[in-house]
C-alpha positions, -999 to 999 in steps of 0.1 A, spaced: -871 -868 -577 -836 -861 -582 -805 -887 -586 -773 -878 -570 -737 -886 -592 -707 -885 -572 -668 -886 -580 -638 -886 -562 -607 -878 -577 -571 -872 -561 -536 -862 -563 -506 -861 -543 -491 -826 -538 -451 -821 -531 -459 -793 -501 -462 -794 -471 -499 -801 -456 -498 -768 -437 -494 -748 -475 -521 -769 -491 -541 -761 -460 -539 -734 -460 -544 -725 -502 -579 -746 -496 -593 -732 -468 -593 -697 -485 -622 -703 -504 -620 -677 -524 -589 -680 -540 -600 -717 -557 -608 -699 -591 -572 -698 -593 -569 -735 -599 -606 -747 -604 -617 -740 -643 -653 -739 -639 -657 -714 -605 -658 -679 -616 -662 -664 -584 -664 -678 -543 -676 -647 -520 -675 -655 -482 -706 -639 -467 -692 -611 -445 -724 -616 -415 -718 -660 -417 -678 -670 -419 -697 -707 -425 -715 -694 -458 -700 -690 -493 -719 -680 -528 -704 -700 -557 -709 -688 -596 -700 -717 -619 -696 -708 -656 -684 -729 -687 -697 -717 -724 -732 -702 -721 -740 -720 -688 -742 -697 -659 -749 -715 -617 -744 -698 -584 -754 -712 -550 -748 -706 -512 -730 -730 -498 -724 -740 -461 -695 -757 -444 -707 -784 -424 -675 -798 -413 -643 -782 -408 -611 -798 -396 -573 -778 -399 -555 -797 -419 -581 -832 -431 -616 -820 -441 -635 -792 -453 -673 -805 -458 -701 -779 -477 -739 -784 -491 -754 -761 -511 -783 -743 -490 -799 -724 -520 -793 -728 -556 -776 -754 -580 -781 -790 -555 -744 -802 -545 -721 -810 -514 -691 -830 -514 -654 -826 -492 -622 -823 -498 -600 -846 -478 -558 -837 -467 -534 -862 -462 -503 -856 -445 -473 -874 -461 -442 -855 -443 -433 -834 -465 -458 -839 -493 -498 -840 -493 -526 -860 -506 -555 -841 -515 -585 -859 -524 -616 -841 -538 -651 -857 -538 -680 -839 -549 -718 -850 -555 -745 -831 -572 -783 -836 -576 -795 -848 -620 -835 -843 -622 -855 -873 -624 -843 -899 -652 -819 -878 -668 -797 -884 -640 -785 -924 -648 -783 -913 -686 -767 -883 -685 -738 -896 -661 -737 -926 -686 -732 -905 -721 -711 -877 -707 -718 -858 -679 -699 -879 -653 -665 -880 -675 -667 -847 -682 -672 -838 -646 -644 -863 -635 -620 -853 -656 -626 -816 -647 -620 -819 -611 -586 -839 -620 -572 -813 -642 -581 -787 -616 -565 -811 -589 -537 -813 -614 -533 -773 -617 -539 -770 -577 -505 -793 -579 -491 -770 -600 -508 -740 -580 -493 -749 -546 -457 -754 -557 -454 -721 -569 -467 -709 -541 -440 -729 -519 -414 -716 -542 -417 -683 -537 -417 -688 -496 
């Protein structure tokens, strides 16, 4: 039986929440700002479907992932459907003139290893992934609104 550790992290984004819409919802350009994802291919015969490749060091994941909720400008929802066990959202805020982007993701530890290794390491190292690629997606988006 699997555990499932979840985090949430956040950061507020000085664009406008059409931009940072609109940089999300094109799945495939989040290796720009997210370390870990190597690649995110959009299934050509399923708009809905995505397959993920994760890489860091020698560790190699993909999955398929499916959006289960979709909302222009507050939500994009997934689960994985095949593959490495994860789902999560990523939540928009509209703050006229600025953004909130808030990113929570979950994923599926075998057995007993999952309250231990979120304990030692796997849960900080997680979290504080997701908030430096948050951090760069900051980064990402105003240089994107600059050259508009």
């Amino acid at each position: 039986m699997s555990k499932w550790l979840e985090h949430s992290v956040q950061v507020e984004v000085d664009t406008p929440i059409d931009l940072v819409w609109s940089l999300w919802s094109d799945l495939e350009q989040m290796p720009r700002w997210m370390k870990w994802i190597e690649s995110v291919n959009i299934l050509a015969d399923d708009p809905d479907l995505s397959r993920w490749q994760l890489a860091s060091g020698s560790f190699k994941f993909t999955w398929l992932s499916r959006i289960v909720k979709l909302e222009t400008n507050q939500i994009i929802q997934w689960e994985s459907v095949d593959g490495l066990p994860n789902r999560g959202a990523v939540r928009f805020y509209d703050r006229h003139g600025s953004s909130i982007v808030k990113l929570t993701i979950a994923y599926a530890i075998p057995g007993i290893l999952g309250p231990l290794m979120d304990n030692l390491f796997l849960g900080q190292i997680v979290e504080s992934t997701i908030q430096a690629d948050l951090d760069r997606f900051k980064i990402y988006a105003s240089q994107v609104q600059l050259k508009s």
